[in-house]
C-alpha positions in Angstrom: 26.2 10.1 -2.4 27.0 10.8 -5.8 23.9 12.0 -8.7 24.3 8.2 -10.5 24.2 6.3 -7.4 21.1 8.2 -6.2 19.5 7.4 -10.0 20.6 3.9 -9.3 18.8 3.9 -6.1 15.8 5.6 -7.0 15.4 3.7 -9.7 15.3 0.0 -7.6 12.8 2.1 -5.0 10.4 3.0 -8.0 10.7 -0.4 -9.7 10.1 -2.7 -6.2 7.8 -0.8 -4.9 5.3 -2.0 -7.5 6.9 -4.9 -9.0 5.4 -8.0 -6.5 9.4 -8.5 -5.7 9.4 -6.6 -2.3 11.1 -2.9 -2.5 11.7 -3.7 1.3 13.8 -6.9 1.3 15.9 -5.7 -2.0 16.6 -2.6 0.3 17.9 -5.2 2.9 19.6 -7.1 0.7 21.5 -4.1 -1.4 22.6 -2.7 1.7 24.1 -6.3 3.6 25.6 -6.8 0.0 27.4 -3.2 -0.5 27.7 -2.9 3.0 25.9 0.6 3.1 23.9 2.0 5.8 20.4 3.2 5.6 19.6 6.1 3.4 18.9 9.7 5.0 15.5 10.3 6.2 15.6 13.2 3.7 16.4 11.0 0.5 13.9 8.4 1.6 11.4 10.7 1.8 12.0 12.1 -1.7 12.3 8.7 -2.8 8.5 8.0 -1.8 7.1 11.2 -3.0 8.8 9.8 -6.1 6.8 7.1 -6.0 3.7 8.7 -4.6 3.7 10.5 -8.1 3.9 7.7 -10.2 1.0 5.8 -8.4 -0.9 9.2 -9.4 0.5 9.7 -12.4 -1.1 6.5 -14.2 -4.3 5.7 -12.1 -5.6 9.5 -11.7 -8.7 8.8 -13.0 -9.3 6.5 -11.1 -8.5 8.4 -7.3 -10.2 11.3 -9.2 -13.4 9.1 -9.6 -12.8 8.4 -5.7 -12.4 11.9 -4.7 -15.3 13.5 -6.4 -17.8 10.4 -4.3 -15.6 9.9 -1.1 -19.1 8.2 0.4 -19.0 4.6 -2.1 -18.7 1.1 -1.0 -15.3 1.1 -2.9 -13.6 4.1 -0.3 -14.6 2.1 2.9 -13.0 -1.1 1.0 -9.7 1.0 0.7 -10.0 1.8 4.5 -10.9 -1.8 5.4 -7.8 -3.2 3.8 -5.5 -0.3 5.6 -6.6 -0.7 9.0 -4.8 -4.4 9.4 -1.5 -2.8 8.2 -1.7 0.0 10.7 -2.5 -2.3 13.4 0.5 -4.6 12.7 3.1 -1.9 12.0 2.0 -0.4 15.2 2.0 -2.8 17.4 4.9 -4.8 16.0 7.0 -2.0 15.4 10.3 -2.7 17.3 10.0 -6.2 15.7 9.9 -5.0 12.1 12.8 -2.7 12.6 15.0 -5.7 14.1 13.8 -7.6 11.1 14.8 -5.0 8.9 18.3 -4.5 10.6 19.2 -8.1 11.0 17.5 -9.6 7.0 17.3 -13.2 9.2 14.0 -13.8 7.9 14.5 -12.6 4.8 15.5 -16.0 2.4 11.8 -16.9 4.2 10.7 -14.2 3.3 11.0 -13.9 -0.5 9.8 -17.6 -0.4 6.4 -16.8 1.2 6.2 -14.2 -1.4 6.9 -16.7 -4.1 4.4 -19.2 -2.6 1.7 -15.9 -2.9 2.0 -15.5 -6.0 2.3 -18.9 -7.0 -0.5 -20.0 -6.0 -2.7 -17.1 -6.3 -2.3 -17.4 -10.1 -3.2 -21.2 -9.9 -6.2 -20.4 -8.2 -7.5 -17.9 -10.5 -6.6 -19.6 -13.7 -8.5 -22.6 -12.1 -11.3 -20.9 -11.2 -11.2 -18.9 -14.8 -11.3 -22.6 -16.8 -14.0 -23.6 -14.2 -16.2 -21.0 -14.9 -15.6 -21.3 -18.5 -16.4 -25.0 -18.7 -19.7 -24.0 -16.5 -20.5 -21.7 -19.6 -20.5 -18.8 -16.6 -19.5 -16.0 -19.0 -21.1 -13.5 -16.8 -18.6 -14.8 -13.5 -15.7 -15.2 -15.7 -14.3 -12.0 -15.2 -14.7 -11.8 -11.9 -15.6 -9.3 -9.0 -15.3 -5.6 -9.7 -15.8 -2.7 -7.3 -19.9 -2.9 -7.6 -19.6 -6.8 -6.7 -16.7 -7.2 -4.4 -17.9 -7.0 -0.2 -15.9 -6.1 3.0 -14.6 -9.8 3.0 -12.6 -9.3 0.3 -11.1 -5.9 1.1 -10.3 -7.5 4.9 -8.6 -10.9 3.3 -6.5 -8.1 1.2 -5.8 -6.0 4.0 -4.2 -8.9 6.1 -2.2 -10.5 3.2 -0.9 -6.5 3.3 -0.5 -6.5 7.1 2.0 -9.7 6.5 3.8 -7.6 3.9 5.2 -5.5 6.5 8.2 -8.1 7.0 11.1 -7.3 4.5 11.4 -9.6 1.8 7.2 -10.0 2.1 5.7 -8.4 -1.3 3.5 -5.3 -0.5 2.0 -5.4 -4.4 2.6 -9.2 -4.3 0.7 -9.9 -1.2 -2.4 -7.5 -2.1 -2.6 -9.1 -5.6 -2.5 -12.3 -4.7 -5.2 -11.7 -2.1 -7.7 -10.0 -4.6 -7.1 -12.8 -7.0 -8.0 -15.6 -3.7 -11.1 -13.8 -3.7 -11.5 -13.9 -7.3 -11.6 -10.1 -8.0 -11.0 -9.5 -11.8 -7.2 -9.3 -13.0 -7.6 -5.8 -13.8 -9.8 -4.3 -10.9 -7.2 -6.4 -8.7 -4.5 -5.1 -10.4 -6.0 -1.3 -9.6 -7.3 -1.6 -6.6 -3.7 -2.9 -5.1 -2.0 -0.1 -6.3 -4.8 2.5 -5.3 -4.3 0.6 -2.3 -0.6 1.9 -2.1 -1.3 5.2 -1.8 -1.8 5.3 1.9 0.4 2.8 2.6 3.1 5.2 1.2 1.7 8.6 3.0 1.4 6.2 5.9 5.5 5.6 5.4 6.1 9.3 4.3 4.6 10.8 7.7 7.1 8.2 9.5 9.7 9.6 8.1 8.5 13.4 8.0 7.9 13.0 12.0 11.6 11.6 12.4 13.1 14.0 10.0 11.4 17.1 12.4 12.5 15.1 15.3 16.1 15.3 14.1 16.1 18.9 13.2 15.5 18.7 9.4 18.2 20.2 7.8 20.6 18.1 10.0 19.5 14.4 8.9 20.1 15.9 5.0 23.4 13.4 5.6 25.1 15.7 3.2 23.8 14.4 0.1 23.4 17.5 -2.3 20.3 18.6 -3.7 21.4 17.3 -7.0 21.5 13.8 -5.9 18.1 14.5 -4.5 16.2 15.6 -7.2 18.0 12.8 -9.3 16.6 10.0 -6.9 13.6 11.6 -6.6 13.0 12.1 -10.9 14.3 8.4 -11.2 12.0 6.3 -8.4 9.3 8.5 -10.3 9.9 7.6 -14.0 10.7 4.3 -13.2 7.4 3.6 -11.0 5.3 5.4 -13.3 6.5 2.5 -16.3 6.5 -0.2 -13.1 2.9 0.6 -12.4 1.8 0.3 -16.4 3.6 -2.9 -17.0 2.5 -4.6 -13.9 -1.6 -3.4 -15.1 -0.6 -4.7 -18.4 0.9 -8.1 -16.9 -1.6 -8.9 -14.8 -4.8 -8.0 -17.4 -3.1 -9.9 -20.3 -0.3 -12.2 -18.8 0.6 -13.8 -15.5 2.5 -13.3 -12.4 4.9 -17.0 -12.7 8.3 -14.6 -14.0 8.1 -13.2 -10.3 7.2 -16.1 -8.6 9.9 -17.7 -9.8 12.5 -14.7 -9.5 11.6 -14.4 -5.6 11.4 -18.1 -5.1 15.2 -18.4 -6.4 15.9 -15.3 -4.7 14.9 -16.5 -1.3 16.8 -19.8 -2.2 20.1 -18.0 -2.8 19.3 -15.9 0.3 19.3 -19.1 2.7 22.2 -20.8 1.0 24.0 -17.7 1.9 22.4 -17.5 5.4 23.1 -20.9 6.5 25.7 -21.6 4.3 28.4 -19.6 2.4 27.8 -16.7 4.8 28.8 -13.9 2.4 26.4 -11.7 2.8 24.3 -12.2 5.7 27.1 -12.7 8.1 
């Protein structure tokens, strides 16, 4: 692998991880379409420490403010919503990885992302002019950290447990679940990407145990250290700008542009699947 094709894919790993577009199912989809194979466990664990840093990089103060009072309502929220992900990546592991090798559910998949999001956003701009016609200034912006409960973090953590299936936004799912419950846009938006954080360390052991497993230096795949550090610097730069503009599109705008972009993706995906057969053979 070459410096500009490890820029190229850092820079889709840092954009769908955080974008509601699923990082998981364009991985799919790039590699059935270029006919590559999975990338080495040492590049894909650059490529989410890349990403790890870009979560940290924009919302520090807010896992600062975490860190210095571990014992809050808003830390067991954050565990709440991680255990159902555990649970379903554990116990339907074998599954996943057939899912991920094969990409047969994955025209589905982008379409139950689009439906998310869809719909999500039609809930809370309903529930916004509701309140607004109730003269309900106070509930108009929704629940924050003080007001949210363990209902809320659990509904959040499932919709991420379902995200485990490629083509299933991570972001997507988790946004569109705070916004069922009617969290505000911004806390949402916050709270689903301080919500990544273990969901990445949980992927970046993975790979850490297989890359001991395989004898570390030996599953390098040859890729030079050059192309490494480029991956790495690019799924870093471009998450850190993917996380701002996904705060400042939620706060100020809406989520239809994705929606829409994932439910024509999944459409193109099943037209291929069941029909022209050039890609997903």
């Amino acid at each position: 692998m070459d410096v500009i094709a490890a820029i190229v894919l850092g820079a889709v790993q840092g954009l769908t991880e955080f974008l509601p577009v699923s990082s998981s199912g364009h991985l799919v989809l790039l590699q059935k379409i270029f006919g590559v194979s999975e990338p080495t466990m040492l590049f894909d664990i650059m490529l989410h420490i890349g990403t790890l840093a870009a979560v940290f990089a924009v919302l520090w103060k807010d896992v600062l403010s975490i860190l210095k009072k571990l014992f809050q309502p808003l830390t067991a929220y954050l565990i709440i919503a991680t255990v159902p992900a555990v649970i379903f990546a554990l116990v339907l592991k074998k599954h996943i990885e057939a899912a991920f090798e094969s990409g047969r559910f994955l025209g589905f998949a982008f379409l139950a992302t689009a439906a998310l999001l869809a719909s999500a956003e039609l809930l809370s701009r309903r529930a916004r002019r509701a309140s607004d016609a109730a003269g309900n200034a106070d509930d108009a912006g929704g629940k924050t950290a003080n007001t949210m409960n363990w209902l809320d973090a659990l509904v959040i953590g499932f919709l991420q447990a379902v995200a485990v299936i490629p083509g299933v936004s991570r972001s997507g799912a988790t946004l569109s679940g705070a916004l069922f419950r009617r969290l505000d846009r911004d806390f949402a938006a916050r709270f689903s990407f301080i919500l990544s954080i273990p969901a990445i360390l949980g992927a970046l052991v993975l790979e850490l145990a297989k890359f001991a497993k395989g004898g570390g230096a030996s599953v390098g795949g040859g890729i030079g250290m050059a192309a490494i550090v480029a991956g790495t610097a690019s799924a870093a730069v471009t998450g850190f700008f993917a996380v701002r503009l996904m705060l400042k599109i939620v706060r100020e705008k809406s989520l239809w542009g994705f929606a829409i972009y994932t439910g024509a993706l999944g459409l193109l995906v099943l037209i291929d699947q069941f029909g022209t057969r050039l890609v997903l053979k």
